[in-house]
C-alpha positions in Angstrom: 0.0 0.0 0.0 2.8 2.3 0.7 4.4 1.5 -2.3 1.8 2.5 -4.5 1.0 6.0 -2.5 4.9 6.8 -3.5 4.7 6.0 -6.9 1.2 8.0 -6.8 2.7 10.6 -5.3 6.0 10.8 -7.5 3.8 10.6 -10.7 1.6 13.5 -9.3 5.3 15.2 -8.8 6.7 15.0 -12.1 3.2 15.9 -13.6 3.3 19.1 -12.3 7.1 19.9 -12.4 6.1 19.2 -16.6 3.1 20.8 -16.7 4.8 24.0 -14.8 7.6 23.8 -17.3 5.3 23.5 -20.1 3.2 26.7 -19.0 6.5 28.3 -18.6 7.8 27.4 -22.0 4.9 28.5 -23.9 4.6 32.0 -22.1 8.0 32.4 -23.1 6.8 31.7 -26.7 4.5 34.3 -26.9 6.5 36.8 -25.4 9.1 36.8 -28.1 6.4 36.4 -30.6 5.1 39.8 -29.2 7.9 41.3 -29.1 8.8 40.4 -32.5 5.8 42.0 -33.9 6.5 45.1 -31.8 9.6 45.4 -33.5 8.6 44.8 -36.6 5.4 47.9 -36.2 8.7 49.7 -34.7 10.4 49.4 -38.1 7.6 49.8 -40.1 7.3 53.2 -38.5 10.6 54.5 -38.8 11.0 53.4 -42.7 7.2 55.3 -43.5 9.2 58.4 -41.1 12.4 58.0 -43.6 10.1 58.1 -46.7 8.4 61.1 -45.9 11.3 63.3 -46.3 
């Protein structure tokens, strides 16, 4: 009985070290994905600024 609590528990354990790590991973993602487009509006910006003149 013991036994299988610990294995329960490790499982329960590394699920949520993974999932944390997933979440973390993803978030990550998006924040270069948003800052890539900021960038990129940044740049699109300065070149309509430089054809102006």
């Amino acid at each position: 009985m013991n036994t299988a609590l610990t294995i329960i528990g490790i499982a329960m354990f590394i699920f949520i070290i993974v999932f944390t790590l997933k979440r973390a991973k993803e978030k990550k993602q998006s924040q270069q994905e948003e800052h890539q487009k900021i960038k990129e509006y940044g740049e699109s910006i300065n070149e309509e600024t430089r054809n102006r003149k």
